[in-house]
Structure formats: C-alpha cells, structure tokens
N, C-alpha and C positions, 0 to 999 in steps of 0.2 A: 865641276860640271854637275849641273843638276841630272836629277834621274830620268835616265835615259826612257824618251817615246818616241825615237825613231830604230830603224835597225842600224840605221848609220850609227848611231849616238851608242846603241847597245854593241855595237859591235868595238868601238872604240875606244870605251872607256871598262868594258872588259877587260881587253886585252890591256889597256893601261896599267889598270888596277893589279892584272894578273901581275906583268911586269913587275911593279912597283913593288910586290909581297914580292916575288920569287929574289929579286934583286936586293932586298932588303935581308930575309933569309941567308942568301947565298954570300951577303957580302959581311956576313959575322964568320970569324974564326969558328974551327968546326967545333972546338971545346963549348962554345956556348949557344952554336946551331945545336947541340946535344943535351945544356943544359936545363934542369927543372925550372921551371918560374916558382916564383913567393907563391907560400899560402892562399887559398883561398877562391880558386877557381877551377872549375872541370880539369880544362885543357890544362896536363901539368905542364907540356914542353910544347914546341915549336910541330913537334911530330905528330902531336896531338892535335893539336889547329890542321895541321895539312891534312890529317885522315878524316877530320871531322868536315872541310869541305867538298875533298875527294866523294864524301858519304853523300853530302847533300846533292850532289852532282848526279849520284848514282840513282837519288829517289825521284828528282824530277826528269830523269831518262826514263826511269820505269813506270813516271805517273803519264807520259808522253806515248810511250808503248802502248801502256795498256787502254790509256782515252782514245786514242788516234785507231784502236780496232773496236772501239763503238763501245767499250766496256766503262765501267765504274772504276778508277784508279783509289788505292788505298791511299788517300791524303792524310796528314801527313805521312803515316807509314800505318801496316796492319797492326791493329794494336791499339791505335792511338789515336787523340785529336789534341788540335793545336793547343789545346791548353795544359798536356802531358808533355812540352814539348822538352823539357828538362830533365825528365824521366828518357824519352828518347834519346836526348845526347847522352845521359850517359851510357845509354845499351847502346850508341855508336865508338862512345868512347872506351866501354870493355871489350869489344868486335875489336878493335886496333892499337889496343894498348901492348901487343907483340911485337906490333911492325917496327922495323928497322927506321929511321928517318928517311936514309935513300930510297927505301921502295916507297916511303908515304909518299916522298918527292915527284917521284916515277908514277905512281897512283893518281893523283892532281894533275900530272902534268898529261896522261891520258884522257881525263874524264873530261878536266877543261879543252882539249881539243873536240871529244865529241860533244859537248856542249854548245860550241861556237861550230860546229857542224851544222848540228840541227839549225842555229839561229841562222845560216848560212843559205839551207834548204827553204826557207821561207819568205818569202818579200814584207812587206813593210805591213800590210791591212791583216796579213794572214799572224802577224807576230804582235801588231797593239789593237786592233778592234776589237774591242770587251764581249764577252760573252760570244765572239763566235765558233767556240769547240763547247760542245754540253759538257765535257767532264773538266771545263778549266769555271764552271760557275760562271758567275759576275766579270770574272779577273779577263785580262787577255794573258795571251802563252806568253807573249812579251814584258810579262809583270813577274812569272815564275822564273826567268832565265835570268833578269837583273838580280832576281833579287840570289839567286844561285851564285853568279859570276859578281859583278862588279860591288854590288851592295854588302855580300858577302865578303871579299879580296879587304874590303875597306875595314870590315871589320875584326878578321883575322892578323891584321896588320896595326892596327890600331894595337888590339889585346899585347901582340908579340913585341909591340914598342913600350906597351905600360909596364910588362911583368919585365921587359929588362932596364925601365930604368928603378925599376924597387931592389933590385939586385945589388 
C-alpha cells in the first residue's frame, strides 16, 4: 500500500504494519526474540527497535500536546534538530537499554494504541490538509502519525528480518 492520505488508509495500514512487526517478533523462539543482532547498528536487539519506536511515539504525543495548546513543540526533541537525528537515537537508545523486552513489548503496545487514539479523534481534513495546525509547519498531523506508526512498523521489521538473517 502506498503511504497513507486518507485516515482510512492510515488507520489500516498501521494497524497492519503494527500486526506484521508484533507477529513477526512474537513468532521467533524467545532465545532469539532476546538475542543481539550482528555488528554494526544502533539497535543491538529486537528490544532495542521496540523502545526506540515506543520513543518516537512518545515524542509525536508530546509534539501534539504541546502544538494543540497553541505552544511551539520541540521538533524533533529539545536539544535537537533533524539533522542530530542519530545523536538522538542513540540518547533514546541509552534511556532504554535496561528495559526488559516484555516491558519494551508492553511499552509499544501502549503508545501504539494511544497513537491510533489520536488518529481516531480526528476526521480526515483535520489529519491530512497541510499546514492546518501552526506548529505541524507545511506538514499535515497525518504525515507525523504515518510516519510514527506504519512507515516506521516497516522499517523496524525490515531491520529485525536483516540482523537475523546475518545471524
């Protein structure tokens, strides 16, 4: 499916997507749901991927919060602009390199439902006409939420299918 501009479409292929990681995840023995991937990338394991979108989830709730009370949200995060964006992964990927897999699991699996809340609470004009919240710029809300949810799902699933077949 191409990228989603309707909330039909966004809604659908989220949730697909989401499926498709969780289900792909969940359907590896847990010895290698646990294990490191090969050299050479942030994310060393699976739990890594799941906190680091869990993470991104959390920032476009809070860029949400904070535009939607008339304010200036810190895009991508305080600190930072999009072109630190690798310096931020990894100060998302030291925030959660403690966590357990099951709670990462538990963590996504919360964030993504309030994510597809929001997209939920919104109709169709209010989630893809460009530029109509001052603090989403140019973009519409409906470009932040793909790319959080289903563009993201694809590419955390993609990564966890390369690092195991170099295994």
């Amino acid at each position: 499916m191409a990228r989603p501009q309707t909330k039909k479409d966004l809604q659908e292929l989220a949730g697909k997507n989401y499926l498709k990681l969780m289900d792909y995840v969940n359907g590896l023995p847990v010895e290698e749901q646990r294990g490191e991937f090969p050299q050479g990338t942030l994310n060393r394991n699976i739990r890594d991927v799941l906190a680091h979108l869990h993470h991104w989830h959390l920032m476009v709730l809070e860029w949400y919060r904070v535009g939607m009370r008339g304010e200036k949200p810190d895009i991508p995060a305080k600190g930072y602009n999009w072109r630190e964006i690798p310096q931020l992964n990894r100060t998302i990927w030291e925030k959660y390199r403690g966590t357990a897999l099951e709670e990462a699991k538990e963590l996504l699996e919360k964030s993504h439902l309030d994510i597809m809340a929001l997209a939920d609470s919104h109709d169709n004009a209010e989630l893809f006409e460009r530029a109509r919240y001052g603090w989403t710029g140019n973009n519409a809300l409906g470009a932040y939420l793909v790319s959080c949810t289903s563009s993201h799902y694809d590419w955390g699933l993609k990564l966890i299918r390369r690092a195991k077949k170099k295994r």
